[in-house]
C-alpha positions as CSV (number, residue, x, y, z in Angstrom):
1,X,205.4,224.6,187.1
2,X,208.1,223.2,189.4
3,X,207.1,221.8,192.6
4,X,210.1,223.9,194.5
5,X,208.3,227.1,193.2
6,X,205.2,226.3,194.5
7,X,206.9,225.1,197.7
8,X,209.0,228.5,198.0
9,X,206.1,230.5,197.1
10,X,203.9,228.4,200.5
11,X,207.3,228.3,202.6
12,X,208.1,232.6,202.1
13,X,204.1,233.1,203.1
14,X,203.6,231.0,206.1
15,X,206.8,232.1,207.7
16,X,206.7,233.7,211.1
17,X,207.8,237.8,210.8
18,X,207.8,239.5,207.4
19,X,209.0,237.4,203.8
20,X,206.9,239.4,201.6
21,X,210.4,240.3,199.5
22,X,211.3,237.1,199.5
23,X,207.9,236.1,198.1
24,X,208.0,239.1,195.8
25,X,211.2,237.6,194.5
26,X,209.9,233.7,194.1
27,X,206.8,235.3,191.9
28,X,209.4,237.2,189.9
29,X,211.4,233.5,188.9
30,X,208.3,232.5,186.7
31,X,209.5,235.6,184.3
32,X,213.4,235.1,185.5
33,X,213.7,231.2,186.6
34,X,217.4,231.6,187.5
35,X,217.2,234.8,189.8
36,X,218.8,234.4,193.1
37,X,217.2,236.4,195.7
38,X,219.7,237.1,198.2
39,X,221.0,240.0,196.5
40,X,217.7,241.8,196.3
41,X,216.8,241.1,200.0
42,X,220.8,242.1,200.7
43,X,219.9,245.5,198.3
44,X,216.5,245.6,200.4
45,X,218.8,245.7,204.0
46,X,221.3,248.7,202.8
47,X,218.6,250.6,201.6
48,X,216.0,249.9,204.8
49,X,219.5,251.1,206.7
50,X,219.6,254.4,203.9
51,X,216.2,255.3,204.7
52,X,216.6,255.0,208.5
53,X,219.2,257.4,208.4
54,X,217.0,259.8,205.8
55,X,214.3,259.6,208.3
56,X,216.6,260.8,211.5
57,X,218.1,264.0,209.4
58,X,214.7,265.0,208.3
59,X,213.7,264.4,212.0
60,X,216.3,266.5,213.3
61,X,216.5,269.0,211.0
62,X,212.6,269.5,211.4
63,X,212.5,269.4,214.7
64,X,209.2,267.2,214.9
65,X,209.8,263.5,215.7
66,X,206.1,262.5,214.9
67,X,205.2,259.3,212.0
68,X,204.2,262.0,209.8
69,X,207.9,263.2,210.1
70,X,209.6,260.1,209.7
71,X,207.2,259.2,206.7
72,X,208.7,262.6,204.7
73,X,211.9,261.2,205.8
74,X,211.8,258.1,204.0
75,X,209.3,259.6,200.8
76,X,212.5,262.0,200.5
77,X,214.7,259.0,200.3
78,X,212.9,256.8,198.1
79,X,211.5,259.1,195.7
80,X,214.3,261.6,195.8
81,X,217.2,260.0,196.7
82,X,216.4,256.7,194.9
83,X,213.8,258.3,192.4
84,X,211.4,255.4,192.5
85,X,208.2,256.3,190.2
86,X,205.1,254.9,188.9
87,X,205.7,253.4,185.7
88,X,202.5,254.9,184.0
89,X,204.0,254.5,180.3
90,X,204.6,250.9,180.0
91,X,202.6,249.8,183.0
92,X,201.5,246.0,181.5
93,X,205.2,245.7,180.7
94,X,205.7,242.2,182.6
95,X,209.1,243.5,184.5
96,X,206.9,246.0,186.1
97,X,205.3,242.8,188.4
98,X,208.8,241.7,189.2
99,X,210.7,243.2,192.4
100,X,214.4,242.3,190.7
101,X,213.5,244.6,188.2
102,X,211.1,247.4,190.0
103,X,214.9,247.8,192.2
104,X,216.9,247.9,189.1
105,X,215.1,250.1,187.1
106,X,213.2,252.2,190.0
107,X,209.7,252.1,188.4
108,X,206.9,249.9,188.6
109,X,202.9,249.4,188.7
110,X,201.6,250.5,192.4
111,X,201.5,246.8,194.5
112,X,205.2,246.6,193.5
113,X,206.2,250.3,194.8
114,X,203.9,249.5,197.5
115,X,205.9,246.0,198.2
116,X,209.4,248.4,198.0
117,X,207.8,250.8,200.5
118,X,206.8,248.5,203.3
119,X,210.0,246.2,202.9
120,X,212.4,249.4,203.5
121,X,210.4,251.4,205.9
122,X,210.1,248.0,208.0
123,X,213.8,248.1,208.0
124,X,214.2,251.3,208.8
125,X,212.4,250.6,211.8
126,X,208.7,251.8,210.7
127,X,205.8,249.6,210.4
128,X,203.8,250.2,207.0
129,X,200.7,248.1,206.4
130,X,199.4,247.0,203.0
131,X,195.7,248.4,201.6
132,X,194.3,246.1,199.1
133,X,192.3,249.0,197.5
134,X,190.2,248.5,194.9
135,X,192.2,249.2,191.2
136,X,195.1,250.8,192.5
137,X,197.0,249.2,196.0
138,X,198.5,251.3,198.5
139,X,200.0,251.3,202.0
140,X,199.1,252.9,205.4
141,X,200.7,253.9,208.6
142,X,198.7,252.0,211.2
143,X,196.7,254.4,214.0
144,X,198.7,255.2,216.8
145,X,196.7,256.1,220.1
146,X,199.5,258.9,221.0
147,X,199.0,260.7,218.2
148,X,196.1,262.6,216.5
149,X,196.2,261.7,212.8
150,X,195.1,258.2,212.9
151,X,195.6,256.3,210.0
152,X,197.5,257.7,207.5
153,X,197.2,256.4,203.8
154,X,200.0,256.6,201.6
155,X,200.3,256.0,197.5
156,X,203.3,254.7,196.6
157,X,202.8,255.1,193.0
158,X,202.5,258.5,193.1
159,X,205.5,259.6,195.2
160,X,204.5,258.7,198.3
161,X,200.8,261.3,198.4
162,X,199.7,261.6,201.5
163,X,195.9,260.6,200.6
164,X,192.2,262.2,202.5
165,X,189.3,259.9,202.3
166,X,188.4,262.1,199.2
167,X,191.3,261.5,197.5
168,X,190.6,257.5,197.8
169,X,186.9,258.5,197.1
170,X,188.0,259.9,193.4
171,X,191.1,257.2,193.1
172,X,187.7,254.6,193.6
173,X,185.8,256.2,191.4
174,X,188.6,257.1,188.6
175,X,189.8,253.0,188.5
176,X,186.2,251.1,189.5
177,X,183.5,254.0,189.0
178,X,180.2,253.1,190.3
179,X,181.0,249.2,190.4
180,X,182.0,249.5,193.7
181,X,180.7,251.7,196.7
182,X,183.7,253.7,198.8
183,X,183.6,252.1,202.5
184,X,186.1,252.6,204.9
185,X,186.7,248.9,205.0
186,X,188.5,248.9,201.8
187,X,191.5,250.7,203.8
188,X,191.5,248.4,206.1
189,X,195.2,246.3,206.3
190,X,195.9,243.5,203.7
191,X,197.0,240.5,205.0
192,X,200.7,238.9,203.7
193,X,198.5,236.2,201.7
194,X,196.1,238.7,200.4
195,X,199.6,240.8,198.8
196,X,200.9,237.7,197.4
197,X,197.5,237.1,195.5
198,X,197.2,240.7,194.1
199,X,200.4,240.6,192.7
200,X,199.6,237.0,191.3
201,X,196.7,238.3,189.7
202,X,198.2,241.5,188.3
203,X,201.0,239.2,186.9
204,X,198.7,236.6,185.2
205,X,196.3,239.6,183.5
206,X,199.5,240.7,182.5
207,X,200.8,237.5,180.6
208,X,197.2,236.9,179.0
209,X,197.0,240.0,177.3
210,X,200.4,239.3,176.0
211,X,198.9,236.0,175.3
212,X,201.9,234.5,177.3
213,X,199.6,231.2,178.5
214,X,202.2,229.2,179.5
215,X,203.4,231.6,181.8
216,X,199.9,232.6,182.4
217,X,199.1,228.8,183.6
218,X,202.4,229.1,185.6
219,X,200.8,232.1,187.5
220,X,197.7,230.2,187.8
221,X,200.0,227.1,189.5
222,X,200.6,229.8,192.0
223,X,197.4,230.8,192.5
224,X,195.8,227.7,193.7
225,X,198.5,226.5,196.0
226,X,197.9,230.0,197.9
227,X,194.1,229.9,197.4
228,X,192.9,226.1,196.9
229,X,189.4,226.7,197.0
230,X,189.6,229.6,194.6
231,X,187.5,228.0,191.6
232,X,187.9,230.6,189.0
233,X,191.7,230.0,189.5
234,X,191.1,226.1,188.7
235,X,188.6,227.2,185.5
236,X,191.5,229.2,184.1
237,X,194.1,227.0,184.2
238,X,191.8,224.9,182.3
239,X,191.3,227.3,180.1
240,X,194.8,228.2,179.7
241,X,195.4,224.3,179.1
242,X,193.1,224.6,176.2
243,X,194.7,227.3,174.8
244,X,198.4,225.6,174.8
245,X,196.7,222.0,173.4
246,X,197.2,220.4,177.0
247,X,194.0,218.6,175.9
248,X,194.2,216.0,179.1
249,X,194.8,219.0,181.8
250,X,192.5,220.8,180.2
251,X,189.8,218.3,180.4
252,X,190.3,217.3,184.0
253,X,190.3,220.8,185.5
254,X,187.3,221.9,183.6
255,X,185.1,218.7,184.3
256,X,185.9,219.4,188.1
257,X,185.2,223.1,187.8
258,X,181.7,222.1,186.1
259,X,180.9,219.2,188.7
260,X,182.2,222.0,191.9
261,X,180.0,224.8,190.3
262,X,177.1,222.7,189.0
263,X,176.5,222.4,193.6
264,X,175.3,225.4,194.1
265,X,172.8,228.1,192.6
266,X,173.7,230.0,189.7
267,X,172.5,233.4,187.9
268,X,171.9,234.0,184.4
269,X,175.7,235.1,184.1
270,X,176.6,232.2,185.8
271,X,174.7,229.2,183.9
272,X,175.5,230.9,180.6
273,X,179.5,230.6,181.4
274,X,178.5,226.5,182.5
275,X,177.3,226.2,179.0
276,X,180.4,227.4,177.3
277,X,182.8,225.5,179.7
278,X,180.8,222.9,178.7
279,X,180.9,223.0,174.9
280,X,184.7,223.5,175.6
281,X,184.5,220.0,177.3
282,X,182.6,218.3,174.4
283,X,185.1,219.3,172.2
284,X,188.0,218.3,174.3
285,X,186.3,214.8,174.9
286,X,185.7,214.3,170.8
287,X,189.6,215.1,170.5
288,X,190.5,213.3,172.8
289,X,188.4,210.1,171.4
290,X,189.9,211.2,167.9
291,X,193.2,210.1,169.1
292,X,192.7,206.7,171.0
């Protein structure tokens, strides 16, 4: 992993305003390392300024100039106009994760769409909110005191639905089932960081079932420079070490994950999982001895 990655990656998430393209795009150059992003924030700008312009005729031709309005303006243009869809065929293809690709081909996995959504409606002068929803992400119009609705959430993946609290009751239930108990604090608004990570994640479960590890590792690079204290992050990238015969890297992070776990109390889950990183260690230290 190159440092300027990881610096990009840090520099597009701290900034002041909105880079979440731009940090979209840096994610994407661990499956493309040569993409240039100004093109895809310059296709971003003419198609937040399409959408703007989709949202005033619907206005006018409605007749109603509330947020619910101007959101069928822009659903009409993006999933009409632009015929973005959920890619539910292929959706562990890789390209799916990557916003150069989600814009060229006009499909992707629902954190992307949602990523697509917020970046034009922002330009088009609306402000959309990420929901880091349990299995399946999706945006929100904020509340707004003038107007009765409230928060409105939206699902980007499937053209823009306009979704009740039922609908992200079943949604819950359909991608989590019982694991995890519907609260209204799961539609609460995802932070810029907390986007980045989902789509991190999503990217590296990707690459491992493809069993893509260096790429994986790559991911994982990412991963802890946005959450350092994340030790599950620094376990797999051991882990993923291992797997590519990075017997040195593989060693160190895993010994630190043992000695950072080993500090606190553990459940059965969680000593049994020890006891295999820890056979993993013996065998790395034995290899390792093997060639000295």
């Amino acid at each position: 992993m190159h440092k300027e990655l990881v610096d990009e990656l840090l520099a597009a998430s701290n900034a002041p305003g909105t880079a979440l393209a731009h940090a979209a795009l840096v994610i994407a150059r661990i499956e493309y390392p040569r993409l240039d992003p100004a093109p895809y924030l310059e296709r971003l700008d003419a198609m937040g300024e399409a959408a703007r312009l989709s949202i005033d005729r619907h206005v006018d031709d409605s007749g109603d100039s509330s947020r619910l309005s101007a959101i069928a303006g822009l659903n009409r243009y993006l999933f009409e106009d632009e015929r973005l869809v959920g890619n539910r065929e292929r959706y562990e293809d890789p390209r799916n994760s990557c916003l150069n690709e989600v814009l060229n081909r006009r499909t992707g996995i629902p954190i992307t769409l949602s990523v697509v959504y917020i970046e034009v409606a922002r330009r088009a002068g609306l402000q959309i909110e990420g929901v880091n929803f349990p299995g399946h992400f999706l945006v929100r119009l904020p509340e707004d005191m003038g107007e009765t609705q409230g928060c409105v959430i939206i699902d980007p993946f499937h053209g823009g639905a306009l979704l009740s609290e039922r609908d992200c009751r079943r949604l819950l239930q359909k991608h989590v089932g019982a694991e995890v108990a519907f609260s209204r604090s799961l539609l609460a608004p995802a932070t810029r960081t907390e986007i980045i990570v989902r789509m991190l994640l999503n990217l590296k479960r990707t690459y491992v079932h493809m069993r893509s590890f260096r790429q994986a590792r790559d991911v994982t690079e990412l991963l802890l420079a946005m959450t350092p204290s994340a030790l599950s992050e620094l376990r797999d990238r051991g882990l993923l070490a291992y797997h590519l015969n990075d017997m040195t890297s593989a060693l160190r992070d895993l010994q630190t994950y043992l000695k950072l776990t080993s500090m606190g109390e553990m459940d059965k889950e969680a000593r049994e999982e020890h006891q295999q990183i820890w056979e993993r260690v013996k065998t790395l230290r034995r290899r390792i001895a093997g060639l000295n």
